[in-house]
VEXDREN-2710 file (C-alpha; in Angstrom, 1 decimal):
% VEXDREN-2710
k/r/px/py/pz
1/UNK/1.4/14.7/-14.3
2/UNK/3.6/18.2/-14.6
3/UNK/3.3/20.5/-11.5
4/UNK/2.6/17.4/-9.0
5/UNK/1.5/19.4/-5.5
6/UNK/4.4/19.2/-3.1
7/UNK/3.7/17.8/0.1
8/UNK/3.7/20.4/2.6
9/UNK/5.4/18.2/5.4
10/UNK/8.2/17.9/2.8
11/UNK/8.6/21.6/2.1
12/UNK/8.6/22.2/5.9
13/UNK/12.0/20.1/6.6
14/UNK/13.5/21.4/3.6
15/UNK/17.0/23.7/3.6
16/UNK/19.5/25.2/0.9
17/UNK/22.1/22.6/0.5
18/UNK/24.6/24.6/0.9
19/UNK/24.2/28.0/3.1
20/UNK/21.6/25.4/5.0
21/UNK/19.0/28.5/5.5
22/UNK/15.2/28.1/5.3
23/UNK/14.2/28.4/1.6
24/UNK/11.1/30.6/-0.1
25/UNK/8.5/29.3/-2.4
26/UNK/7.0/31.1/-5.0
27/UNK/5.1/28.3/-7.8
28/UNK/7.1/25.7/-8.3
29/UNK/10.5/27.5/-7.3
30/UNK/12.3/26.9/-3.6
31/UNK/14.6/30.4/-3.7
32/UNK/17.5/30.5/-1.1
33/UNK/18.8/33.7/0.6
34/UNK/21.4/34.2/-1.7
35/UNK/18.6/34.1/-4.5
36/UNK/19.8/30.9/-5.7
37/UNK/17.0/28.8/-7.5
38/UNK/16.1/25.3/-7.3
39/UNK/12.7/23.8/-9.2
40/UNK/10.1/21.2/-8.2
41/UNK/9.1/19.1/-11.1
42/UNK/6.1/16.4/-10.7
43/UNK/6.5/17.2/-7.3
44/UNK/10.1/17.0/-7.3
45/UNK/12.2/19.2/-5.3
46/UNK/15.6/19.3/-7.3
47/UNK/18.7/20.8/-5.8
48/UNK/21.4/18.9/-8.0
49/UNK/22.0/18.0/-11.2
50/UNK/23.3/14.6/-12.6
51/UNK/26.6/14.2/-14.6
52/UNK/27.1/12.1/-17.3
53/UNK/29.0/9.6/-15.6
54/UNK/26.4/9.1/-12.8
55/UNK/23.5/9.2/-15.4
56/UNK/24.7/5.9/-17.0
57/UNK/25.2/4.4/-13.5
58/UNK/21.2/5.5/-12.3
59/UNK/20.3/4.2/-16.0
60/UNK/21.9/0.7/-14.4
61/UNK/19.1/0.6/-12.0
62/UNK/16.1/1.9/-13.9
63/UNK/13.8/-1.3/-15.2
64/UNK/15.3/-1.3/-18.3
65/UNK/18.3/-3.0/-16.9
66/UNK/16.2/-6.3/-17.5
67/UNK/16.0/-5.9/-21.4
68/UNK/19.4/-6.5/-21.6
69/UNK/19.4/-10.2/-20.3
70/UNK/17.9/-13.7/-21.2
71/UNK/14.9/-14.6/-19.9
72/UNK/16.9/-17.6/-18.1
73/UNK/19.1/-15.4/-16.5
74/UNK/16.6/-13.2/-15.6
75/UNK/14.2/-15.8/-13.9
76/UNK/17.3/-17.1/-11.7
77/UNK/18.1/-13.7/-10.6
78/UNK/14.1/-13.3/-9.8
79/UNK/14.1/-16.5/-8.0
80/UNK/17.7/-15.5/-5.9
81/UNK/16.2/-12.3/-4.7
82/UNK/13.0/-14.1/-3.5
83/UNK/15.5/-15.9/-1.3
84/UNK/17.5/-13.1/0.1
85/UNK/13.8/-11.3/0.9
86/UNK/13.2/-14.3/2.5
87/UNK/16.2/-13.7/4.4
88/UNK/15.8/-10.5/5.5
89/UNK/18.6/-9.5/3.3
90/UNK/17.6/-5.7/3.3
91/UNK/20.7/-4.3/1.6
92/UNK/20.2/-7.0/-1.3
93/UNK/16.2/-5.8/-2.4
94/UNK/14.4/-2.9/-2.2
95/UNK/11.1/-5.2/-1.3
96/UNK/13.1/-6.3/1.8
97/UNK/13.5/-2.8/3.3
98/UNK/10.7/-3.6/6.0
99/UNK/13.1/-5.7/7.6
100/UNK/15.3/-2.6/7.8
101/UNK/14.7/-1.9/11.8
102/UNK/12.8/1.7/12.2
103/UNK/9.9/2.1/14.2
104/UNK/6.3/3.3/12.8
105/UNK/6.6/6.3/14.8
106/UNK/10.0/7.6/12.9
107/UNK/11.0/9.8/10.5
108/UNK/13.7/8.1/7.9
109/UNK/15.6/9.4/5.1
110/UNK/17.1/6.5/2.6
111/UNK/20.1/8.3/0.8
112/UNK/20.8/6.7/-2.7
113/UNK/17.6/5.3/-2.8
114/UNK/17.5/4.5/-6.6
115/UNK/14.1/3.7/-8.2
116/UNK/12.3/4.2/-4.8
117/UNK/11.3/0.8/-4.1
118/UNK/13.2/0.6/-0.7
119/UNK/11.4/3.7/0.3
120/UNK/8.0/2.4/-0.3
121/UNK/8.9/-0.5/1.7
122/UNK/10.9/1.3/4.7
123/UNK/8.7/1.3/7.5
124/UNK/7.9/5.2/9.1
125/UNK/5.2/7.8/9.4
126/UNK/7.5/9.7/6.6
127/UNK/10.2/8.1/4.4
128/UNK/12.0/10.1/2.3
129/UNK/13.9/9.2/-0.9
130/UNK/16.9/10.8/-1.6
131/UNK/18.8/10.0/-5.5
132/UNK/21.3/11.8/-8.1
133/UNK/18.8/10.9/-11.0
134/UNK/15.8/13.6/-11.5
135/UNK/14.6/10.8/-14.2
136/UNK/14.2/8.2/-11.6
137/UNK/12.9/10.2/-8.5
138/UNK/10.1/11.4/-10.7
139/UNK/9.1/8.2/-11.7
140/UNK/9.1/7.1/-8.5
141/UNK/6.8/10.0/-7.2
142/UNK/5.0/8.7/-9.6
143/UNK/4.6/5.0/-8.9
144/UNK/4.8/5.7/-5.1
145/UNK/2.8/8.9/-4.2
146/UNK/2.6/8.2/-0.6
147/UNK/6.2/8.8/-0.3
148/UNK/8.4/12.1/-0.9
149/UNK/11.5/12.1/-3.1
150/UNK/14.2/14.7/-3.5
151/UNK/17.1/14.6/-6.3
152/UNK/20.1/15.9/-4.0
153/UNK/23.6/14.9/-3.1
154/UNK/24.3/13.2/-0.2
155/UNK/26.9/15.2/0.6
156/UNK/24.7/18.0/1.3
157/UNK/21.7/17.1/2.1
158/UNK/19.0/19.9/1.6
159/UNK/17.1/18.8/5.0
160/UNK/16.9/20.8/8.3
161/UNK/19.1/19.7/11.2
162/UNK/17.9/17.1/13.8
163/UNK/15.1/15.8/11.3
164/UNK/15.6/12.1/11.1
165/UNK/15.1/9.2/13.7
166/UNK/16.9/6.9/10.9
167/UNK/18.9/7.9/7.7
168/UNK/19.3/4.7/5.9
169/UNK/22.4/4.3/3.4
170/UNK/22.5/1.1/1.5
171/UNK/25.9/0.9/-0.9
172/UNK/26.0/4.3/-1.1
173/UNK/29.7/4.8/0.6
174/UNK/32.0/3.2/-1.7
175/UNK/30.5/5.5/-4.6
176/UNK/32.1/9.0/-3.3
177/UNK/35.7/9.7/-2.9
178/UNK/34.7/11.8/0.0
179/UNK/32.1/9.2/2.1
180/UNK/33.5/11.4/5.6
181/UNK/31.3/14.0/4.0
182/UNK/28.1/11.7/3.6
183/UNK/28.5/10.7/7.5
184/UNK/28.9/14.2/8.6
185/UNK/25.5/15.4/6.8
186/UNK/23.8/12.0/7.7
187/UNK/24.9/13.1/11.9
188/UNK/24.0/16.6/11.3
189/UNK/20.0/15.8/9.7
190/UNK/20.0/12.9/12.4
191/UNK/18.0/13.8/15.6
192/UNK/19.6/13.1/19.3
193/UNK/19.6/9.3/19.7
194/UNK/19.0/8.7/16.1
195/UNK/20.6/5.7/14.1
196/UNK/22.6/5.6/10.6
197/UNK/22.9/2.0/9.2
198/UNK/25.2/2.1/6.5
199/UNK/26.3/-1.3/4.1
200/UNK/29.2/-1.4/1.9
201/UNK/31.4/-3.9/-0.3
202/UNK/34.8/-5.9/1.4
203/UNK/37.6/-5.2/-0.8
204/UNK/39.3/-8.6/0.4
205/UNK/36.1/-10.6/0.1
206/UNK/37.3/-12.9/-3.2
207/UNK/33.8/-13.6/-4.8
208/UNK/33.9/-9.4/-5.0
209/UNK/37.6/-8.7/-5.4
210/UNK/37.8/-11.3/-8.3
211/UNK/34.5/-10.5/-10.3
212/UNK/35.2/-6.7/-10.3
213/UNK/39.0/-7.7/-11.1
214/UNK/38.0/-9.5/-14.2
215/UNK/35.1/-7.3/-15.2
216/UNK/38.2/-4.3/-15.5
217/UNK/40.9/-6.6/-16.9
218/UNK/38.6/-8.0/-20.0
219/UNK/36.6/-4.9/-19.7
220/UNK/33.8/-6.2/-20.4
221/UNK/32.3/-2.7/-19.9
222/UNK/33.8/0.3/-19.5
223/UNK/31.2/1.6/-17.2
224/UNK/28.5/-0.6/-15.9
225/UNK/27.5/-4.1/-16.8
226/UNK/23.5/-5.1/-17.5
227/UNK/22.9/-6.6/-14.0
228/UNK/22.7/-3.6/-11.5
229/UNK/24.9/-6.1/-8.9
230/UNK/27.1/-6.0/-11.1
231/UNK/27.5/-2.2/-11.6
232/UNK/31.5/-1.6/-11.5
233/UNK/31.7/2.3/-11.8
234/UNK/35.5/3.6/-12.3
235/UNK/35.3/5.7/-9.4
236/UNK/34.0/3.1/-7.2
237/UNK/35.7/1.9/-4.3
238/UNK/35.8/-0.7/-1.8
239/UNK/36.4/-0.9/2.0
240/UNK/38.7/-2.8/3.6
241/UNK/37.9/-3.9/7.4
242/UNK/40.4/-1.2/8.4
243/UNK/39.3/1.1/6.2
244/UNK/35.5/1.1/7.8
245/UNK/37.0/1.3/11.4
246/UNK/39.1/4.6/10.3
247/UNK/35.8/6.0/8.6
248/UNK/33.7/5.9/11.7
249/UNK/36.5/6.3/13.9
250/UNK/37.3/9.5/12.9
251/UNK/33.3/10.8/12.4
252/UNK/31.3/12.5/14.6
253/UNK/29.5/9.5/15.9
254/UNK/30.9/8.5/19.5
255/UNK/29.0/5.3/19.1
256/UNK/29.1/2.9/16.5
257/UNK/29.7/-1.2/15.6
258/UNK/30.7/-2.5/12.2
259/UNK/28.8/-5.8/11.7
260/UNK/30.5/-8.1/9.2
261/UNK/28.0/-9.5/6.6
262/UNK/27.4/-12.2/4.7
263/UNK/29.7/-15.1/2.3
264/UNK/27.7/-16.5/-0.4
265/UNK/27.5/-14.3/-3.1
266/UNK/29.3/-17.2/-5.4
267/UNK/26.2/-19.4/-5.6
268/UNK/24.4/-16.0/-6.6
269/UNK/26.6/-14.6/-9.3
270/UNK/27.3/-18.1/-11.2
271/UNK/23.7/-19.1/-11.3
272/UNK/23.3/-15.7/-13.0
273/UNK/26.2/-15.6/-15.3
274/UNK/25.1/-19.9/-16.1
275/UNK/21.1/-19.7/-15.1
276/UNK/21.4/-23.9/-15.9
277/UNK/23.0/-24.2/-12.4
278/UNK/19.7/-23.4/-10.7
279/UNK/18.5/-26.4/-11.9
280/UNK/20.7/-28.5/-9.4
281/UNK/18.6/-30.8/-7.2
282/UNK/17.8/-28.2/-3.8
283/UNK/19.8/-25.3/-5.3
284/UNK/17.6/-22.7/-3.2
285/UNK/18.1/-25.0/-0.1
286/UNK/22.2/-24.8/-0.6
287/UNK/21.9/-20.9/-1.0
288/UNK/19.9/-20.6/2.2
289/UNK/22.3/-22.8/4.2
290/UNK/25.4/-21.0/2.6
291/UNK/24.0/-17.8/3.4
292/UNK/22.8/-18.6/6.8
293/UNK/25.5/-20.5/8.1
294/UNK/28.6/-18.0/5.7
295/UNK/26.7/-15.3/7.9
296/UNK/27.6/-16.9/10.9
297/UNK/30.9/-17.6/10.5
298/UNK/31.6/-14.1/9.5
299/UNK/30.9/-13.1/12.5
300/UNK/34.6/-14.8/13.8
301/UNK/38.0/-13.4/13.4
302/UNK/40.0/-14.2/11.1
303/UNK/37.1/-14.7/8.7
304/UNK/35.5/-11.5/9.6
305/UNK/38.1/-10.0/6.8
306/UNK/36.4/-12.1/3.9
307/UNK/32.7/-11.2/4.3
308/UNK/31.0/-9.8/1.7
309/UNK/29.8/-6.7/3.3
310/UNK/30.3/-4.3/6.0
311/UNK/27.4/-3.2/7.7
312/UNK/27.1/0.4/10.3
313/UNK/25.2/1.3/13.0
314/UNK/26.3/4.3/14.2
315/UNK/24.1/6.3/17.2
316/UNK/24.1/10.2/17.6
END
């Protein structure tokens, strides 16, 4: 499908990354003042390209990720993420992003958005897919025309000021040595009153600190392991509850909460890694009580500090 039309609505909110100015099309070329060029392919607007490095990591998310693991292993994981939809887990599947709170009425970008499935599902009169990976935004214009998609870097974000009522960023923070930068484009495309909800790994939560520990010690990889949950990227970083507070703290957002998220991520990985264990008498009724109930106690101090995730909402 080369030379997709762009949707109009898109081109209108769209901005040089990095001079920010209003851009010129002429075919299927956006030209900034400075006469830098940036192409649209499929419908793609592309104002970045993709290293190496964070070409293997989008690969880790691409369906192909499922050739690479038994069908046993693969029906548990099918059968866990059914439960986390069921949930509302949003940060956990893309088919759960309904659950993410935005209005009908609003206008939402979802930085880091991968194959595109949490954008299809992102509720808004326009939801717009950001991601690194030109291979996988195009595909996903593809699968979900409804939608727009823009390869970009969060870190400048090729959208007008005061666009957004919601910029969503699931696990997109701990990937960039410089998240401060992510926060200040997500306030600065945000409108008045708009919200950011942002989710990220605990360092100190064990399930996570132990599984990524072993995964470098026997390196099992030396970039990214099959399942995408388990994508351990040598750049990758997590937060510590401290850590979080100072990120916000020193933003531009005057108002923000960090919401401490979630425990039982040990049920998930070892039915994965031994797909038997699923077939324990109630298995999916001990995972919905251990996630229900380990979300709730994560809530308290001191065992705030051992959730699995940190979760933002910060208001402009």
């Amino acid at each position: 499908m080369p030379n997709q039309k762009i949707n109009k609505k898109l081109l209108d909110i769209l901005v040089d990354p990095i001079s920010k100015r209003k851009l010129i099309r002429k075919n299927n070329t956006l030209i900034s003042a400075n006469s830098v060029k940036y192409e649209i392919e499929n419908g793609v607007p592309v104002f970045t390209k993709l290293d190496p490095y964070l070409e293997i990591e989008a690969e880790a998310w691409e369906d192909e990720w499922q050739k690479g693991v038994t069908k046993s292993a693969l029906s548990v994981y099918k059968k866990n993420m059914q439960i986390f939809k069921k949930l509302k887990f949003w940060e956990e599947s893309g088919e759960a992003a309904n659950y993410i709170p935005t209005k009908l009425t609003d206008a939402v970008l979802d930085i880091g958005c991968g194959n595109g499935v949490s954008t299809s599902h992102i509720r808004g009169r326009r939801v717009v897919g950001l991601e690194l990976s030109k291979k996988q935004m195009i595909r996903a214009k593809e699968k979900f025309p409804n939608n727009d998609f823009v390869v970009g870097d969060a870190r400048k974000l090729p959208f007008r000021s005061d666009t957004f009522d919601v910029v969503v960023a699931i696990n997109i923070l701990h990937h960039v040595a410089d998240p401060e930068c992510i926060l200040d484009e997500s306030y600065r495309v945000l409108k008045k009153g708009g919200i950011l909800y942002t989710v990220d790994p605990n360092l100190h939560n064990p399930i996570g600190f132990t599984g990524r520990g072993l995964f470098k010690l026997l390196k099992l990889r030396k970039v990214f392991p099959t399942f995408p949950q388990f994508a351990l990227g040598e750049d990758e970083r997590q937060f510590t509850k401290g850590d979080y507070y100072k990120l916000f703290l020193n933003s531009k957002f005057v108002k923000w909460k960090i919401i401490p998220h979630r425990i039982e991520r040990l049920l998930f990985f070892s039915t994965i890694l031994i797909p038997a264990l699923y077939k324990i008498p109630f298995y999916d009724k001990m995972l919905e009580f251990t996630s229900i109930y380990g979300n709730k106690l994560v809530k308290n101090q001191p065992f705030d500090r051992f959730c699995y995730f940190w979760k933002a909402e910060a208001i402009k």
